[in-house]
C-alpha positions in Angstrom: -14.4 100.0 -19.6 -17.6 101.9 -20.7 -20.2 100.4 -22.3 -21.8 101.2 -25.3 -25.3 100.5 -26.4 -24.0 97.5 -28.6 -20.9 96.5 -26.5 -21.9 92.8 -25.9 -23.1 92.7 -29.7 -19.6 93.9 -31.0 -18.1 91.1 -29.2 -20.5 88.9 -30.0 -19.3 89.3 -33.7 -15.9 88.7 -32.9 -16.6 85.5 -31.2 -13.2 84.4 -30.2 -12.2 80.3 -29.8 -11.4 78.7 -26.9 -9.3 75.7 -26.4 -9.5 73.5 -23.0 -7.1 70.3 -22.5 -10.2 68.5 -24.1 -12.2 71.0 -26.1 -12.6 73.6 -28.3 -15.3 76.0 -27.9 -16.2 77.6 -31.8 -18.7 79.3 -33.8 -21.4 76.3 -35.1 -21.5 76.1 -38.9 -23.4 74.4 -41.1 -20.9 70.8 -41.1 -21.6 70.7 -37.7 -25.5 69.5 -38.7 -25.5 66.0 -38.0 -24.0 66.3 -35.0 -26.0 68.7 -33.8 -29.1 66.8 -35.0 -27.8 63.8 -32.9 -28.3 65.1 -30.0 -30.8 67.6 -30.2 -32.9 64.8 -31.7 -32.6 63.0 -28.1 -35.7 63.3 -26.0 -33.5 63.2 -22.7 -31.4 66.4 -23.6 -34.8 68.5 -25.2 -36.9 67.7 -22.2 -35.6 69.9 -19.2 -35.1 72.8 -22.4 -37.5 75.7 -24.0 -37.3 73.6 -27.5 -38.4 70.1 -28.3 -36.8 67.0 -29.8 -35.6 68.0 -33.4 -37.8 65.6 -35.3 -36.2 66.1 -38.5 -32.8 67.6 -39.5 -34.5 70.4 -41.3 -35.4 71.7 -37.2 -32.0 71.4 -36.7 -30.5 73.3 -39.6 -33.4 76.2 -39.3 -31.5 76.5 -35.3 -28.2 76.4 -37.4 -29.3 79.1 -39.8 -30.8 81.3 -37.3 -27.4 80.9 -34.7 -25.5 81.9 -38.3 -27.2 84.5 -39.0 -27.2 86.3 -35.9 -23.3 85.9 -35.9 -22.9 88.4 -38.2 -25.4 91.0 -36.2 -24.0 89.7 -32.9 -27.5 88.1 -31.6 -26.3 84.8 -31.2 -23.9 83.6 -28.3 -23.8 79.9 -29.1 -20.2 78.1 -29.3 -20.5 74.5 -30.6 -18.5 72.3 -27.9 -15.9 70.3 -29.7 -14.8 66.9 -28.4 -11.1 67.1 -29.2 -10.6 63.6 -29.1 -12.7 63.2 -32.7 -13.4 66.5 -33.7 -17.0 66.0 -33.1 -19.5 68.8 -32.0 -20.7 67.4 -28.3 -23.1 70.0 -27.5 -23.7 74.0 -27.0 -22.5 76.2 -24.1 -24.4 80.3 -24.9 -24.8 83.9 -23.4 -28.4 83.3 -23.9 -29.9 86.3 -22.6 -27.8 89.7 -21.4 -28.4 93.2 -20.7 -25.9 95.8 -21.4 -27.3 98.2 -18.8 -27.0 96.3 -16.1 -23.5 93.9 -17.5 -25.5 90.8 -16.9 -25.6 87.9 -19.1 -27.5 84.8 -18.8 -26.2 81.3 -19.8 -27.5 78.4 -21.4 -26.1 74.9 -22.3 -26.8 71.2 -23.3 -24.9 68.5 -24.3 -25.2 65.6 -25.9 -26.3 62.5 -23.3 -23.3 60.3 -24.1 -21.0 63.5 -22.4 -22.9 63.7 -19.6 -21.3 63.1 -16.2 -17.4 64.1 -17.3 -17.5 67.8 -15.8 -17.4 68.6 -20.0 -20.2 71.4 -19.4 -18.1 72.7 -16.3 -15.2 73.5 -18.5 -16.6 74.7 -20.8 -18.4 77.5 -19.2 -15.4 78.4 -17.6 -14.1 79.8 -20.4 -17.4 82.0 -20.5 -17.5 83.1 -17.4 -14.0 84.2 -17.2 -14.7 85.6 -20.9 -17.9 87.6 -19.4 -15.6 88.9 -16.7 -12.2 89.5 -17.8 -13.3 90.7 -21.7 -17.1 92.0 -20.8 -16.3 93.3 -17.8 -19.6 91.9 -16.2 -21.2 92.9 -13.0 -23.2 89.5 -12.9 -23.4 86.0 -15.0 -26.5 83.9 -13.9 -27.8 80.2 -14.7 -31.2 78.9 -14.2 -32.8 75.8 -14.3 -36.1 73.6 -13.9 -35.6 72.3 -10.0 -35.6 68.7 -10.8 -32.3 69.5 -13.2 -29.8 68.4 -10.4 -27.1 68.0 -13.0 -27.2 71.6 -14.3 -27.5 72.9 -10.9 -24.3 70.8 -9.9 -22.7 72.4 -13.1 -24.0 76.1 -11.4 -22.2 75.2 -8.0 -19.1 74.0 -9.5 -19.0 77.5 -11.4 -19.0 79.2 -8.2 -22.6 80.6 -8.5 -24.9 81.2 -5.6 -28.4 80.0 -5.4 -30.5 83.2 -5.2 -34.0 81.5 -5.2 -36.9 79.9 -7.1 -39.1 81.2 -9.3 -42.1 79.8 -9.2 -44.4 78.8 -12.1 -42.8 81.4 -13.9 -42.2 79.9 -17.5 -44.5 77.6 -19.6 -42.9 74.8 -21.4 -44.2 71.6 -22.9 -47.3 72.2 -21.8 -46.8 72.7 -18.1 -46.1 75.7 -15.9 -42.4 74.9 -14.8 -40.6 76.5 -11.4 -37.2 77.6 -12.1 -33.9 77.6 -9.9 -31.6 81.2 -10.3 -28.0 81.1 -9.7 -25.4 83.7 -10.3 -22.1 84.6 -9.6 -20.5 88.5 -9.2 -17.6 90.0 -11.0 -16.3 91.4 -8.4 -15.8 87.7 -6.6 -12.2 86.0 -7.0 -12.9 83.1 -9.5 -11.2 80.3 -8.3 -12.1 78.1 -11.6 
């Protein structure tokens, strides 16, 4: 497949849904608010991220807005992680960060503390990566994280990805220069997710 200057941005528009034996991976829309405020207002999940604690729902729904927004432009790679089980928006999985020249993509995620633990964040960036792959036809999908994050690095391994190194000091977040851990994983690797 040839890419196109806006090839990640026109799929990006057409966000498709995924469904996993316990989840459903969807566009986040205004109803999802409170949930999303209930965990991004927990000071365990904001501290390891670039944002802090949503003080106030009014944080959360100006995140909300801006994710909507860019739907329609195909800026925003967020799905909302639904809990099957209640319908309940759990947390966030993203292409965060990608280049079309090089068919790389970058991906974030957090969910909300009650979740952690259950390999929740593992399935659902499964369905990414195999999205980024099979539908993008990626060279590369990468992961970072802060290297005291040992859960999001176990999420990393059980992806398949391949610590490539630390950066050091390279970002500045809550006041403090913070090293980061890079993983990735190929396209051209057999995915055995």
């Amino acid at each position: 497949m040839e890419w196109g200057h806006m090839e990640v941005e026109k799929y990006l528009r057409e966000m498709p849904e995924f469904n996993t034996e316990r989840l459903t991976l969807r566009k986040l829309d205004f109803s999802d608010l409170e949930d999303v405020f209930s965990f991004c207002s927990n000071p365990n999940v904001a501290q390891p991220m670039t944002w802090d604690v949503n003080e106030s729902k009014d944080v959360t729904k100006e995140f909300l807005d801006m994710v909507i927004r860019g739907y329609e432009k195909g800026e925003s790679g967020e799905w909302g992680v639904v809990w099957n089980e209640t319908g309940k928006v759990i947390g966030v999985v993203a292409f965060i960060d990608w280049s079309n020249k090089h068919k790389c993509i970058e991906l974030g995620y957090f969910l909300s503390e009650e979740y952690w633990g259950r390999g929740i964040a593992t399935e659902a960036l499964q369905e990414l990566v195999r999205y980024g792959f099979k539908e993008l036809n990626l060279n590369r999908i990468e992961g970072r994280s802060d290297t005291d994050n040992f859960g999001s690095q176990k999420v990393m391994k059980k992806l398949g990805m391949k610590y490539e190194g630390t950066l050091r000091k390279n970002e500045f977040i809550k006041g403090e220069f913070r090293d980061t851990e890079v993983y990735s994983i190929l396209g051209g690797r057999v995915l055995s997710l």
